[in-house]
C-alpha positions as CSV (number, residue, x, y, z in Angstrom):
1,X,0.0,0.0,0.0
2,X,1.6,2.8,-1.2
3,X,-0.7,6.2,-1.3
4,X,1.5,8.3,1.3
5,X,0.5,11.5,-1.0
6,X,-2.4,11.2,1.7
7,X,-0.2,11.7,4.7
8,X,0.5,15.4,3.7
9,X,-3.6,16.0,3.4
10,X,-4.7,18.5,5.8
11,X,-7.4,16.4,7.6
12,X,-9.7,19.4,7.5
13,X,-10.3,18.6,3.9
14,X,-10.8,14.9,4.4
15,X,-13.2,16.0,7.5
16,X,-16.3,17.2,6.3
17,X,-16.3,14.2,3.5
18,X,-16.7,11.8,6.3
19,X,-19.5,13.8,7.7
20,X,-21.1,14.1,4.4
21,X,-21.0,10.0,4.1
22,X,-22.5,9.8,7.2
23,X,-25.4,12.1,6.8
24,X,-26.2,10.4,3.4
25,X,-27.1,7.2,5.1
26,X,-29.2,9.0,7.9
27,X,-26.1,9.2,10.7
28,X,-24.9,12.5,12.5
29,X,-22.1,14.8,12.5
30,X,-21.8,13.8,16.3
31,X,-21.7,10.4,15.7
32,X,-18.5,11.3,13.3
33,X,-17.1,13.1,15.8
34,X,-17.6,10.5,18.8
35,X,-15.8,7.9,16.7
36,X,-12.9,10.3,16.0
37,X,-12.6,11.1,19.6
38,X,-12.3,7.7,20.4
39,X,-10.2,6.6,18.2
40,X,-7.5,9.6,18.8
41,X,-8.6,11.1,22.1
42,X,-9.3,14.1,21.0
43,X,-12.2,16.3,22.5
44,X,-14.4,19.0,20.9
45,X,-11.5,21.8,21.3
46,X,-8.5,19.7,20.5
47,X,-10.5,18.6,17.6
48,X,-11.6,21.7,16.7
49,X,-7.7,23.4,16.9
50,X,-6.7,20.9,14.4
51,X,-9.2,21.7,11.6
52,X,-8.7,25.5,12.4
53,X,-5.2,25.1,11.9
54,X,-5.4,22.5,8.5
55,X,-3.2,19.9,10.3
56,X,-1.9,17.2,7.8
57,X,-2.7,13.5,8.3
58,X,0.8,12.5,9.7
59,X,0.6,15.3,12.4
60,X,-3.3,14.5,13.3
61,X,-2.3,11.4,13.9
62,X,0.6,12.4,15.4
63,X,-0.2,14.9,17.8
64,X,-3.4,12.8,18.9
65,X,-3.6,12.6,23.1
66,X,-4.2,8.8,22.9
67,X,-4.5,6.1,20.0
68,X,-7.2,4.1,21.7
69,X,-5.8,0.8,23.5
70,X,-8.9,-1.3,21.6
71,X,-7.6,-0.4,18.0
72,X,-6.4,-3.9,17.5
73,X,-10.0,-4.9,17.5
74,X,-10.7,-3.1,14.0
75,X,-10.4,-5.9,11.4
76,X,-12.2,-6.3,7.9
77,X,-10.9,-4.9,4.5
78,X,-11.0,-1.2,3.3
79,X,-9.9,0.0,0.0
80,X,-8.6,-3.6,-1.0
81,X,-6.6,-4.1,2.2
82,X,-7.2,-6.0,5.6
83,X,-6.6,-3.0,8.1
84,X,-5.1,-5.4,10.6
85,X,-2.1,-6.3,8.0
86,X,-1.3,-2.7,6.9
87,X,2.1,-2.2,7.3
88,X,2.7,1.0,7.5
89,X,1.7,2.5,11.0
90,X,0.2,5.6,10.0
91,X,-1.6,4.2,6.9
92,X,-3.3,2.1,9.4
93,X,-4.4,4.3,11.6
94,X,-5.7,6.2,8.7
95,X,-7.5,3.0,7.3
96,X,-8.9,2.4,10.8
97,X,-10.7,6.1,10.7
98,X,-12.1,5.1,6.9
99,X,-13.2,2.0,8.4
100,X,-15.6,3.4,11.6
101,X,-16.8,5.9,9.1
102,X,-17.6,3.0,6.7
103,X,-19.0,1.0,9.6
104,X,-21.2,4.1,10.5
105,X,-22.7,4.8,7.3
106,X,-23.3,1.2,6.7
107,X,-25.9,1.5,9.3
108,X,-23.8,-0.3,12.4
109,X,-25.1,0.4,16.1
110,X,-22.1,2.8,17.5
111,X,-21.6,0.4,20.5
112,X,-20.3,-2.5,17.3
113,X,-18.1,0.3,16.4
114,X,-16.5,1.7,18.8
115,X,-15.8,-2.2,20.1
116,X,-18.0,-1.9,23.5
């Protein structure tokens, strides 16, 4: 897997894309943000500070307070590629985010996705 032209993508662009997924299939801007939170320990501010100031990918991920200790849990393929075999730490982390979002628009209950 070798797309690391995504790594220097401010996240603020990639953002409101996975909101617009979700609220296609019926699902909430909060629900996006609740999965991002838990994933990177973020809150509503330190969220918030990185979209205001267009962190990249590799710095989001980077700079996040925690990687949740339950990421190991987020199997299944995205794009082509189990996420649990992804080499490449930070393409992983960013293929675990595509995956939650995919999870939420698919319709799953947020307790399944967030591995409760």
């Amino acid at each position: 897997m070798k797309n690391t032209k995504i790594f220097g993508m401010s996240f603020a662009s990639v953002y409101p894309l996975y909101i617009k997924k979700a609220e296609k299939k019926g699902r909430t801007k909060e629900e996006v943000d609740e999965i991002i939170f838990w994933l990177t320990g973020y809150d509503e501010a330190t969220l918030q500070q990185q979209l205001d100031n267009k962190v990249d990918f590799e710095n989001f991920f980077k700079q996040a307070p925690q990687l949740n200790p339950n990421v190991s849990l987020i199997t299944g393929v995205i794009c082509g590629y189990r996420v649990e075999e992804i080499e490449d730490k930070l393409m992983q982390k960013i293929r675990y985010l595509d995956k939650l979002i995919d999870e939420l628009a698919k319709g799953k209950a947020m307790e399944k996705i967030l591995r409760k």
